[in-house]
N, C-alpha and C positions, 0 to 999 in steps of 0.2 A: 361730871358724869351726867347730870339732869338737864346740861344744856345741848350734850350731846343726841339723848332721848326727843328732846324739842325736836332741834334739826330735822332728825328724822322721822319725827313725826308730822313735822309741818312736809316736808316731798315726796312721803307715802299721799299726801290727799291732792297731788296733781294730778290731773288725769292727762294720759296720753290720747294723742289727737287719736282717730280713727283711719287707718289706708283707707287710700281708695278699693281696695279687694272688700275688704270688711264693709266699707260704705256699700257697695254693691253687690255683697250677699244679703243684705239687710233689707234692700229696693228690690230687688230678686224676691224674695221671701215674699212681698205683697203685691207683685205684680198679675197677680189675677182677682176678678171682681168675687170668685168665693172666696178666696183669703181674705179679700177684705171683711166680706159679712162674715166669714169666721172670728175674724177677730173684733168682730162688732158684737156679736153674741160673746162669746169667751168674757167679755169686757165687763157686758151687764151679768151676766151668770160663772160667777168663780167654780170653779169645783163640775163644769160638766164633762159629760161622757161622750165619745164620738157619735154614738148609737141616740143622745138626745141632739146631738148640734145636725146629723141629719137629718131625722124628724123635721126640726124646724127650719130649715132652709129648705126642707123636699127634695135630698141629693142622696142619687146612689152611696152606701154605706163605704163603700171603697175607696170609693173619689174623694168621699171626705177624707178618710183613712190618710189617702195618699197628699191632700194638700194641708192637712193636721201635720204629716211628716214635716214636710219642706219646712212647714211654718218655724217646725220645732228646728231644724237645719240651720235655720237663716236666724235662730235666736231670740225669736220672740214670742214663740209660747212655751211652758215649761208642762212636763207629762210627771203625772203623780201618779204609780204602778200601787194598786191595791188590791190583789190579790188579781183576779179574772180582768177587772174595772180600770180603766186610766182614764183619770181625771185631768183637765187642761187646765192651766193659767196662765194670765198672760204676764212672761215677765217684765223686765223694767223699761227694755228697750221697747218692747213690744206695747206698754203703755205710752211709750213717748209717741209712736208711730199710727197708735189709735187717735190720740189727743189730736197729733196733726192730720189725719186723715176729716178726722171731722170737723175744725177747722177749716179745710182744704174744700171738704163737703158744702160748708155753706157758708164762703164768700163766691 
């Protein structure tokens, strides 16, 4: 029985490749220059509000709104509902996608 639980334990932790659908909702999701500084802010600031990330980029409250959406769409920010207030973070994929964008940034 314990060797059976290995097995399956060891082919629960392979990860399956990603389609190309999924690879390009992902590239989708940061193909605009505010997603990208959204998710450059998000990155340094866990836990902000839409209402601060426009402030700080100086973008209509809406547009934020609406590319906050996509971002969350495409899977790489997550929304934390607290009461009036939704808070952003960036989840896992969305840190991989930060890393390599600044990377990307400066070579």
């Amino acid at each position: 029985m314990l060797v059976k639980k290995r097995r399956i334990a060891s082919v629960a932790k392979i990860k399956k490749a990603k389609s190309p659908r999924q690879i390009e909702r992902h590239i989708k999701g940061v193909a605009n220059h505010r997603r990208i500084e959204i998710l450059f802010l998000i990155s340094e600031n866990k836990g902000i509000d839409v209402e601060s990330i426009s402030r700080n980029l100086r973008c209509n409250f809406k547009t934020t709104s609406v590319h906050l959406s996509r971002l969350a769409q495409a899977g790489l920010v997550r929304k934390n509902y607290r009461g009036r207030t939704v808070t952003h973070e960036l989840s896992p994929y969305g840190w991989t996608f930060c890393k390599f964008l600044k990377t990307f940034q400066h070579s």
